[in-house]
N, C-alpha and C positions, 0 to 999 in steps of 0.2 A: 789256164784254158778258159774261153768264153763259152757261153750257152750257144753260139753258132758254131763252136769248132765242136763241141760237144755231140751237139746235134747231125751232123759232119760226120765222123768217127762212127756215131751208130749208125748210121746209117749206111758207110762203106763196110763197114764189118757185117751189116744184114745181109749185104746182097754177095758179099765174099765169100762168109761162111756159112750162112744159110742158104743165097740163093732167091732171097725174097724180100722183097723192098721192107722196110720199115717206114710205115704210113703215118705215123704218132707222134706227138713232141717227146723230147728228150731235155732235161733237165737238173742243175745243182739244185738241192734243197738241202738248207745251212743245217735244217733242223735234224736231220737224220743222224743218232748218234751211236748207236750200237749194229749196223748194218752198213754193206756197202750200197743196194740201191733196193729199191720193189718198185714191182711192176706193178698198175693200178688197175685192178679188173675194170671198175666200168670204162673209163677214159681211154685205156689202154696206151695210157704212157709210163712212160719209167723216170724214174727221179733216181737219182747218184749222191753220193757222200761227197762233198769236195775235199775233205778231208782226206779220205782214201788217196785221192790223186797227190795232194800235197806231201804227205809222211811217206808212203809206199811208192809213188810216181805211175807212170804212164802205163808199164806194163799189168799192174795189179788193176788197175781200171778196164784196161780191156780185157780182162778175166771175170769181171764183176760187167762190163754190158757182155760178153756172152753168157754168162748166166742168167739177165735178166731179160734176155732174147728168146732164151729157150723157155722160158715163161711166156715171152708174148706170141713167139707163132704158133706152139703149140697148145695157148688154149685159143687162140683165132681157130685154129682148124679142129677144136674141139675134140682133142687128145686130151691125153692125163700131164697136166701142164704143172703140178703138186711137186714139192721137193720127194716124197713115198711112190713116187708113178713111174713105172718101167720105163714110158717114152721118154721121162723125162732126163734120166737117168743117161738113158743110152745116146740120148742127143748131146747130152751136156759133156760125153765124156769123146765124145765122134766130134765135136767143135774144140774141144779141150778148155773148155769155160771151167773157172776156178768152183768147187763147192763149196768152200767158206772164202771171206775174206779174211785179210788178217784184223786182230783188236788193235784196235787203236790205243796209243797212251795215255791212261786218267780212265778210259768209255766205261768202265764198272768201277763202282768200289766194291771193294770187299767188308763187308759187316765181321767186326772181329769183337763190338762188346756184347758180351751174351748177360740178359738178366733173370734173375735168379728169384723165382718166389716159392716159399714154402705155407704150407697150410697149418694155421694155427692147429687143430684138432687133430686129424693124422698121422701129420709131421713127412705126407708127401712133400714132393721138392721138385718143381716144376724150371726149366732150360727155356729160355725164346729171346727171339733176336730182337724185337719188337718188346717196348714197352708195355704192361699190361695195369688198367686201373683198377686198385682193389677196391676200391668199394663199390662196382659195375659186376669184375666178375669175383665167383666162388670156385671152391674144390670140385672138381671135374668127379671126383671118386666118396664123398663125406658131404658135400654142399656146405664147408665148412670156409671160414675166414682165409683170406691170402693174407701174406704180408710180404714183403719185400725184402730180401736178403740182401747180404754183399757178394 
């Protein structure tokens, strides 16, 4: 799909299923990786996953621009336009716009080594997923030496 069929498509579904033009550019943006589109307050355009279209196809796309419609008229008309906002809630489920997309394949890793330091002096034993430098930080509980365990 090009940026003009793109462009296209939201703009027939604005006036379908909402009733009201969509005035904004409409947009791929390669970069977007753990979402299907957002809507951009100031500019008030919407940017999309191309992604999304390619692994899930046509219909998951047009569940992802009703969701990002009901962002854009409803904060045009200065309603609660917020994923938490009633209006937004009841518009999105009155258009039948998707509330998540699906994950994409690889879009997260999962953090599985955990490292492990314990404090010379107390002999606490600290868990974090993230590296930590012992000679920057001390015991949280003694202010006493880390070291690094296995």
């Amino acid at each position: 799909m090009k940026q003009e069929e793109l462009q296209e498509l939201v703009e027939t579904i604005s006036k379908n299923e909402f009733g009201r033009p969509f005035l904004h550019e409409a947009r791929f943006n390669l970069r977007l990786r753990t979402t299907g589109g957002r809507y951009l307050l100031k500019s008030h355009d919407i940017e999309f996953n191309p992604k999304q279209l390619e692994v899930f196809g046509e219909e998951a796309l047009i569940g992802i621009v009703k969701h990002e419609l009901c962002h854009y008229h409803l904060h045009i008309q200065n309603k609660g336009y917020k994923h938490k906002d009633r209006d937004f809630k009841e518009l999105l489920k009155k258009v039948g716009g998707s509330r998540y997309c699906e994950m994409l394949p690889g879009a997260r890793r999962t953090i599985t080594t955990i490292h492990h330091y314990q404090c010379t002096s107390c002999q606490f034993t600290y868990e974090r997923k993230r590296r930590m430098d012992t000679k920057k930080y001390v015991c949280g509980r003694c202010r006493g030496k880390l070291k690094k365990i296995n």
